[in-house]
C-alpha positions in Angstrom: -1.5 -7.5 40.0 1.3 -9.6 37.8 0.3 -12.9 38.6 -3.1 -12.8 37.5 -1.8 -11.2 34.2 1.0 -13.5 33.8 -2.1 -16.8 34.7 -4.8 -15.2 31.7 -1.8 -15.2 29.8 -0.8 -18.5 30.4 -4.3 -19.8 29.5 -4.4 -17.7 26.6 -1.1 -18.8 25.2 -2.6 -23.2 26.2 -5.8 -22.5 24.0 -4.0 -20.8 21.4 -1.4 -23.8 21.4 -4.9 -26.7 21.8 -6.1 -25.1 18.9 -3.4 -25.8 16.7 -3.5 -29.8 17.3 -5.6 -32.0 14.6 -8.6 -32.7 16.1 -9.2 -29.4 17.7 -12.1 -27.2 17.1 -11.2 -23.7 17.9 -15.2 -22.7 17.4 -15.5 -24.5 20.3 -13.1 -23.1 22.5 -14.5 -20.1 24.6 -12.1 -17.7 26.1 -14.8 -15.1 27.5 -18.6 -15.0 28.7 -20.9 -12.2 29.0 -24.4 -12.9 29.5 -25.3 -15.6 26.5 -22.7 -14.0 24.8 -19.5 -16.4 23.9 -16.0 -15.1 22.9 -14.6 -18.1 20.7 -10.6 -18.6 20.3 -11.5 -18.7 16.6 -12.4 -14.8 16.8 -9.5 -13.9 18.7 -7.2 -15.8 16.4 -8.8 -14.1 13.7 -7.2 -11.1 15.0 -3.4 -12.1 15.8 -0.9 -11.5 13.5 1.0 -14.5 12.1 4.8 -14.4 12.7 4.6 -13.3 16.3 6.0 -14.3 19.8 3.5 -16.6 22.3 4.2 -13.6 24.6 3.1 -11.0 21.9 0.0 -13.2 20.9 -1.0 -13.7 24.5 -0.4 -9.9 24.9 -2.9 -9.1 22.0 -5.1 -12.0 23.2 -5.3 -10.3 26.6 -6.0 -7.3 25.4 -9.0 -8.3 22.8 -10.4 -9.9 25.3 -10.9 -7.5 27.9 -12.0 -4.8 24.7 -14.7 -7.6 24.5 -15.6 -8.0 27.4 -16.4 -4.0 28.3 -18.2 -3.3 25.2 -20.3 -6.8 25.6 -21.5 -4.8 29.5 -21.9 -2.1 27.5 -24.3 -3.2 25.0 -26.2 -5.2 28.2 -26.2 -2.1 30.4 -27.5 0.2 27.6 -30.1 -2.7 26.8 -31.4 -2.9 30.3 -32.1 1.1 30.3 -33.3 2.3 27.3 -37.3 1.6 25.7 -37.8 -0.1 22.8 -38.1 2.9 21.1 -34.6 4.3 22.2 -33.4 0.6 21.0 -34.6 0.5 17.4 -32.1 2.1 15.3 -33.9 0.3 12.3 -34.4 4.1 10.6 -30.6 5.1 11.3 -29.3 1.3 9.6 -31.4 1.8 6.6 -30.2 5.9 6.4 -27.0 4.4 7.1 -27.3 1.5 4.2 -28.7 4.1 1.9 -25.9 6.5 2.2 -23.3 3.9 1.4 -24.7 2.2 -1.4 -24.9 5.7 -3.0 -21.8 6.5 -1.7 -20.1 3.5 -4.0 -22.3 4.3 -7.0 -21.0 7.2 -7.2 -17.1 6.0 -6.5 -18.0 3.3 -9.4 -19.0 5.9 -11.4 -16.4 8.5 -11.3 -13.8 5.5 -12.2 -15.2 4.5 -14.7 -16.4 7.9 -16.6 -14.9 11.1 -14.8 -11.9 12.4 -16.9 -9.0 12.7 -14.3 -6.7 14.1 -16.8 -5.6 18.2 -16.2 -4.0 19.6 -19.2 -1.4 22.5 -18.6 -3.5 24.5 -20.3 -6.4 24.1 -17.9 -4.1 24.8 -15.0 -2.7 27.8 -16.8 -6.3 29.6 -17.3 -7.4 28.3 -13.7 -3.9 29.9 -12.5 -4.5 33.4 -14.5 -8.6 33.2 -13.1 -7.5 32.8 -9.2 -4.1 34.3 -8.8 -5.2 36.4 -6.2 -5.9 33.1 -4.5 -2.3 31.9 -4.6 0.0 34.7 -2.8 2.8 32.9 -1.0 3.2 32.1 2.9 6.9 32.0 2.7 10.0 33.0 0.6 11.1 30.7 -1.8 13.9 30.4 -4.5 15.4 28.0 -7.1 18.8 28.0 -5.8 22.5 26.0 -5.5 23.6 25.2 -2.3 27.0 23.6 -1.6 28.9 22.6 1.6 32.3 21.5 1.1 34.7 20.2 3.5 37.7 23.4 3.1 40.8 21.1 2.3 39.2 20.0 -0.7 37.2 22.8 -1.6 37.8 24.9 -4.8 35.5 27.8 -4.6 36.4 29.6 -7.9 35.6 26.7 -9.4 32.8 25.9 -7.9 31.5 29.4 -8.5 32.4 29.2 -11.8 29.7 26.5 -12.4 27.2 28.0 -10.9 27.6 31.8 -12.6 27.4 30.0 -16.1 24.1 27.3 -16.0 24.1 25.2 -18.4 23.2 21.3 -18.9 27.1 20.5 -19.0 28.0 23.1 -16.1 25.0 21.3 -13.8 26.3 17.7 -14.8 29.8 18.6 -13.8 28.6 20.2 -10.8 26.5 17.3 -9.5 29.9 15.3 -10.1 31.9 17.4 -8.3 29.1 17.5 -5.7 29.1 13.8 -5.6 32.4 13.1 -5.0 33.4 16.0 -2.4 30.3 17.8 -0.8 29.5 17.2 2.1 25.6 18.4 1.5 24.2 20.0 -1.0 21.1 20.8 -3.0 21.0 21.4 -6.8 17.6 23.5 -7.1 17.5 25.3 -10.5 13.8 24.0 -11.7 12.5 23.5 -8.6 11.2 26.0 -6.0 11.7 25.3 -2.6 11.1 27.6 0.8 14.2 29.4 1.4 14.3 29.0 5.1 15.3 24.8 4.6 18.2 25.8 2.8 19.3 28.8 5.1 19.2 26.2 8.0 22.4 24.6 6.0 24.5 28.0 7.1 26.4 28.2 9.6 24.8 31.1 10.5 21.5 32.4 11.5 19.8 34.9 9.0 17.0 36.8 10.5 15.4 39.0 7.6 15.0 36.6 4.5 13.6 38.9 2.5 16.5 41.4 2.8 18.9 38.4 2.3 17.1 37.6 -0.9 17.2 40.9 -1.9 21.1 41.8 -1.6 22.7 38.4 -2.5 22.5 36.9 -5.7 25.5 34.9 -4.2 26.5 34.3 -1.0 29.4 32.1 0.0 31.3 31.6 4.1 33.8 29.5 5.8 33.9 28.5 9.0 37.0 26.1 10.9 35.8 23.2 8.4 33.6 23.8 5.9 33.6 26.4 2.4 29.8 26.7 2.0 28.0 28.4 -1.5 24.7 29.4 -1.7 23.8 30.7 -5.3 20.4 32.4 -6.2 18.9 31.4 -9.2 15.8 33.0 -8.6 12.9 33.9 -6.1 9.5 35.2 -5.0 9.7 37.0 -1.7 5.9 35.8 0.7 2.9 37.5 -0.5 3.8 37.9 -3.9 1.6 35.3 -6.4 3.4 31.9 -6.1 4.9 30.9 -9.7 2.1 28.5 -10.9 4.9 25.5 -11.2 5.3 26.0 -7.4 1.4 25.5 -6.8 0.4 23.4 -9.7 -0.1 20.2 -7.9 -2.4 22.0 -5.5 -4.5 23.6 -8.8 -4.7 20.0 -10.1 -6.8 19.0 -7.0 -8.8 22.0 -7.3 -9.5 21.0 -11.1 -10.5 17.5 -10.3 -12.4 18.3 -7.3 -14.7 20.8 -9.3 -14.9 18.6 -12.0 -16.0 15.8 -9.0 -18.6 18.3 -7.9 -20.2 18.6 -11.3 -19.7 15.1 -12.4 -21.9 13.8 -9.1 -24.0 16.9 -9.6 -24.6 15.5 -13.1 -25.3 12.0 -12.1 -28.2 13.2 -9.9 -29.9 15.5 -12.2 -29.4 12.0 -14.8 -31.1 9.7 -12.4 -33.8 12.5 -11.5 -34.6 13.2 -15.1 -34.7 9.2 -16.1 -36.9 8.7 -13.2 -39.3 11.1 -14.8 -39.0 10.5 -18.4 -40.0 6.5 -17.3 -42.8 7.9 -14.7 -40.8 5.7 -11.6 -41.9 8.1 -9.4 -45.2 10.4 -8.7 -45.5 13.3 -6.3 -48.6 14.4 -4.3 -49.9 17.7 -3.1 -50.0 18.2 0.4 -52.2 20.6 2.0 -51.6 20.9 5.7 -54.5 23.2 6.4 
């Protein structure tokens, strides 16, 4: 089975190279046959990344090819067994023609006039309308994390930091962070699930909820490490998720609304131009 391989990709690999050399006409180089259907070199080069290895190329050559040639005895096969009436797809082309033209009316459109701007007002009142909608799948907090390696750790100081939050405590922290922790995570305006930082700890905690519940701080050491968590705050699952936490996801839900009635719009514009300007009639039907 190798050789022939290795032979097509010889061939492959001589065309390629023929094509290359002034005078050549790739168009007129034909690497595959099926019926009076011609693969040209020119459509397989089309296809080849620039850059690569005569191995690679022959490799994507090969396998073009061969994609060609089964869907070319495909096409033949389905020709030679279904009526002319299976074989006109006219109706579905124009459906099909129809549906995309629309399609990038519409797209034109909505980049052109739709306003994509969500105020935090809007989210706010969309937030306070569906809050029963937003109940949360997981714990999460806004929290301090810190693992230090123990020689140089200084937990009172460290706690220190963390007990009094302020915009020069969390700059000296993130120094201190910087230039001895091993990891750590400085959450206090962001909300993130609880169970990414637990996974930190050197050991496993099994109820969240309670953890969240009896530590505002909780701090360990094992043979190398001092490690901190601090708890800044948090919303246990299925309690209404804070709307900062979902506020990106209420933003889609804005703007895909406002999509909905913007094409909505567009349609009932067209439909009542069309009969303000008579460009359409309607008949009565009766089937009896």
């Amino acid at each position: 089975m190798g050789k022939p391989v290795i032979r097509y990709c010889v061939i492959v690999v001589a065309a390629l190279l023929f094509a290359c050399n002034p005078g050549s006409d790739p168009d007129k180089i034909p690497l595959a046959k099926v019926g009076e259907k011609v693969l040209f070199l020119s459509e397989v080069k089309g296809v080849i990344p620039n850059g690569i290895s005569s191995e690679d190329s022959a490799l994507l050559a090969e396998d073009y090819i061969k994609k060609w040639v089964r869907s070319e005895l495909l096409i033949r096969k389905a020709e030679e067994n279904l009526t002319p009436q299976q074989k006109d797809v006219s109706k579905e082309l124009a459906e099909y023609r129809n549906s995309l033209i629309i399609y990038r009316y519409k797209k034109d459109l909505m980049l052109q006039k739709m306003d994509t701007v969500v105020t935090a007002s809007e989210m706010e009142t969309f937030y306070q309308e569906n809050k029963a909608n937003f109940n949360l799948n997981q714990n999460i907090v806004k929290a301090i994390f810190v693992k230090i390696p123990a020689e140089v750790a200084h937990p009172e100081q460290v706690k220190g930091l963390c007990d009094q939050i302020t915009a020069q405590t969390i700059t000296e922290l993130q120094e201190y962070c910087l230039k001895f922790a091993a990891n750590y995570h400085i959450g206090i305006d962001n909300w993130v699930d609880i169970g990414v930082i637990l996974k930190n700890l050197p050991v496993e905690v099994e109820d969240e909820q309670q953890f969240l519940t009896r530590h505002h701080s909780f701090e360990m050491r094992d043979s190398g490490f001092y490690y901190l968590l601090h708890i800044v705050d948090y919303r246990l699952i299925n309690s209404p998720a804070p709307l900062e936490y979902v506020s990106e996801n209420i933003k889609s839900l804005i703007l895909n609304k406002r999509k909905i009635d913007f094409l909505k719009k567009v349609e009932d514009d067209v439909y009542t131009e069309g009969l303000k300007n008579n460009k359409f009639k309607t008949f009565n039907y009766d089937n009896k």
